[in-house]
N, C-alpha and C positions, 0 to 999 in steps of 0.2 A: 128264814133259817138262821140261826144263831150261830157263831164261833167262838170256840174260845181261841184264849192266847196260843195253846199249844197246836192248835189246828192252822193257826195264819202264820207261825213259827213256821211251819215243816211243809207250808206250801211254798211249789216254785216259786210263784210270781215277785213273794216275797224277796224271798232270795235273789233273785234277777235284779228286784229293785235296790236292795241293798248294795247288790256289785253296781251299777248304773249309779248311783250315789256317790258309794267310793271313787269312782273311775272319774267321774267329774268333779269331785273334790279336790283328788288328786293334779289333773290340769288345771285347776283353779288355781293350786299351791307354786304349782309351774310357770303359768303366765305371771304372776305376782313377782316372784322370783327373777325371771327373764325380763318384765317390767323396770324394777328394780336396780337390776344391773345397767339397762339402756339408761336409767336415770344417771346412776351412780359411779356405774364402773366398777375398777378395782378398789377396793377401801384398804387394803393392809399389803403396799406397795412395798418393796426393801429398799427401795432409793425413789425420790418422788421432785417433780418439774417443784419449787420452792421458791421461784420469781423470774419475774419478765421487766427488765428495762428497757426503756427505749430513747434516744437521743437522734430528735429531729436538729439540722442545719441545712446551711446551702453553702455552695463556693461556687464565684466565678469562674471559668475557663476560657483563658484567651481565644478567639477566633482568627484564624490566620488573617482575614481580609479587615482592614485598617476604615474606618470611615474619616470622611478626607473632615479635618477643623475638631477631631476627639481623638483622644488618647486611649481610650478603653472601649473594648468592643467584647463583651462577654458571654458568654452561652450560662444561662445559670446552672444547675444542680442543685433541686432539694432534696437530702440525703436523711434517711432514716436507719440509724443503726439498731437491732434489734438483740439484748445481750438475753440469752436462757439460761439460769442456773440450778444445776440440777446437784441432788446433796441425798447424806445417809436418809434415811425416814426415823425419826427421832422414836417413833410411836412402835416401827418396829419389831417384835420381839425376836428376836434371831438368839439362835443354839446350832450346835453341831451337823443338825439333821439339814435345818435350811438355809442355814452360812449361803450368800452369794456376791460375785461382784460384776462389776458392770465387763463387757466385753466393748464393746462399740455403740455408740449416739447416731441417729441418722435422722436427717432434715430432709425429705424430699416429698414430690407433689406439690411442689411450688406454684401456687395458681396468686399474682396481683391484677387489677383492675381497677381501672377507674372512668370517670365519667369525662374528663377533659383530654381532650384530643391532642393537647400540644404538649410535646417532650413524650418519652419514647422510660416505659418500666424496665429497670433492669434489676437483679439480683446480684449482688454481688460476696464475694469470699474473700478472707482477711488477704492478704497484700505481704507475700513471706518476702520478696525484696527490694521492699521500702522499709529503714529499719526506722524511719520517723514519725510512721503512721499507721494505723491498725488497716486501712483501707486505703486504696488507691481504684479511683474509678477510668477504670481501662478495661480495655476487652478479654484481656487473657485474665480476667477475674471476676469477666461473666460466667454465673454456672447455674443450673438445674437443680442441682443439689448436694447436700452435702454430708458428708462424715467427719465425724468425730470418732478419735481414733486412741486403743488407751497407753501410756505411758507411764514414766515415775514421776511425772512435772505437769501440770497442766501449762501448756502453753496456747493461746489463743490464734497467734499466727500460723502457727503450726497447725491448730489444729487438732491439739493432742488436749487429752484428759486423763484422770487416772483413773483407777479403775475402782473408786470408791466419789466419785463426780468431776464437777466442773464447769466452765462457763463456756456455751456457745455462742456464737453470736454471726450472723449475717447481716447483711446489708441491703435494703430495698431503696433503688433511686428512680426520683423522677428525673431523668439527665434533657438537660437542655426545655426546661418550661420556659423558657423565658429569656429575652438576649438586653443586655443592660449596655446602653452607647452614651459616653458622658468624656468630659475632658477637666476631669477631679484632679486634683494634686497626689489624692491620697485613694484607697477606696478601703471602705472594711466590708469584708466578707459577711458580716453577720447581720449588716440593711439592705445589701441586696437586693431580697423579697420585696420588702418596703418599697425602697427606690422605681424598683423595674413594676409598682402596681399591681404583684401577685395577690389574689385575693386568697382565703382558704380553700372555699370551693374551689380553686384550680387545682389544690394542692392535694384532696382528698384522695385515698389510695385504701382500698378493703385488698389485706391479704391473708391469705391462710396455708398451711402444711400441714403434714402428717410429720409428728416426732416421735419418736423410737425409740426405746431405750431395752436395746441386746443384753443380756446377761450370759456369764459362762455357762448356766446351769440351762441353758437354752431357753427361757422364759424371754418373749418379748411382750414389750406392754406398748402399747399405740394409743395417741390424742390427737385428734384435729386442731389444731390453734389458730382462729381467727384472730385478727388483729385492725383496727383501724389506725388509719394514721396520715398524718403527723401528728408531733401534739401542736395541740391547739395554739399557742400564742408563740407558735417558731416565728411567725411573719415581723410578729414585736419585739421580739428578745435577741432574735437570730439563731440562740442557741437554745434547744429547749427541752428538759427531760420528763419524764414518769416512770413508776414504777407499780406495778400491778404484784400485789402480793394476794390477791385471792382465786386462786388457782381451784377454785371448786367449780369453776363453769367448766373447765376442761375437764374432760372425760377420760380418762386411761382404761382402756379394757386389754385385755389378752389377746395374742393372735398366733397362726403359727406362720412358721417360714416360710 
């Protein structure tokens, strides 16, 4: 038996399959989309993470107990300072309707790790009373986590940002890798490493956080940031920086409070 068009038109099954069609097309357009975003993220951000520096060193720290025929007895510290700078988004397009400015920055979920046993990770926050150094590796400047807070001055020791960006920055140490016994005239901080036989492999450290960035209009946007480190030739230089300006591995999505 034959059909026409207008007979397979006006039967159910037809219809059923057409809705069955649609409805899977539809979650198809969805997982794509939701896909996409896990890939992507946010893309049209109003202030966006715009670089990461990092400045590996070490310093010696005296050890109370003197070994008898050497002058120096030192506990090392390889110190990684890590600066975030975060800025308008050039790209964009703001009007009346979605005007926003930053409210508060948050660094927490601080997870480091590493494979060598000796010397002890700490995290550490800028150093508001030492006015000669952005950092001071002491206890009351171990912390968990951190805020950044908005002002009319970005101030880094403080802590403060304005409310249109600014630079974060903490501190991950490896405190006490390594204890340096010598009876030098002089010592420089920045061979160290060298001197006391750190190799890099002792020095490696994977760390990563959750970065935040609060707006007034109550929009938070959230990234994980891993990081490796040191960099590489602190061992040789003493002092040693990088800068990562391709911030497209980090993911910024949305989240609420």
């Amino acid at each position: 038996m034959k059909f026409g068009i207008k007979e397979i038109i006006n039967n159910n099954f037809f219809h059923i399959g057409i809705l069955l069609f649609i409805i899977i097309m539809v979650i198809f357009a969805v997982c794509l989309v939701s896909i996409k975003y896990d890939v992507e993220g946010e893309t049209n951000m109003p202030y966006i993470l715009s670089k990461i520096a990092i400045i590996s060193s070490s310093q010696g720290n005296d050890k109370e107990e003197k070994v008898e025929g050497n002058q120096w007895n030192f506990a090392i510290d390889q110190d990684n300072d890590i600066y975030l700078y975060v800025e308008k988004n050039p790209e964009y397009k703001e009007d009346e309707k979605n005007k926003d400015t930053i409210k508060e920055i948050e660094i927490n979920n601080i997870e480091a790790t590493k494979e060598n046993e000796n010397g002890t990770l700490n995290i550490y926050k800028p150093d508001v009373e030492n006015v000669n150094t952005i950092f001071s590796n002491v206890d009351e400047n171990i912390v968990k986590n951190l805020k950044y807070e908005v002002a009319e001055n970005v101030d880094m020791k403080e802590m403060q940002i304005t409310n249109q960006g600014g630079i974060m920055v903490l501190r991950c140490s490896n405190c006490d890798i390594a204890n340096y016994i010598a009876n030098d005239e002089e010592i420089n901080h920045n061979e160290l490493l060298k001197k006391a036989n750190v190799s890099l492999e002792d020095l490696k450290i994977n760390i990563k956080f959750d970065f935040s960035i609060k707006l007034n209009s109550g929009k938070i946007y959230k990234a994980t940031i891993p990081l490796e480190l040191p960099v590489e030739d602190v061992i040789e230089k003493g002092t040693s920086s990088n800068e990562l300006t391709d911030m497209s591995k980090y993911v910024f999505k949305r989240i609420k409070e």
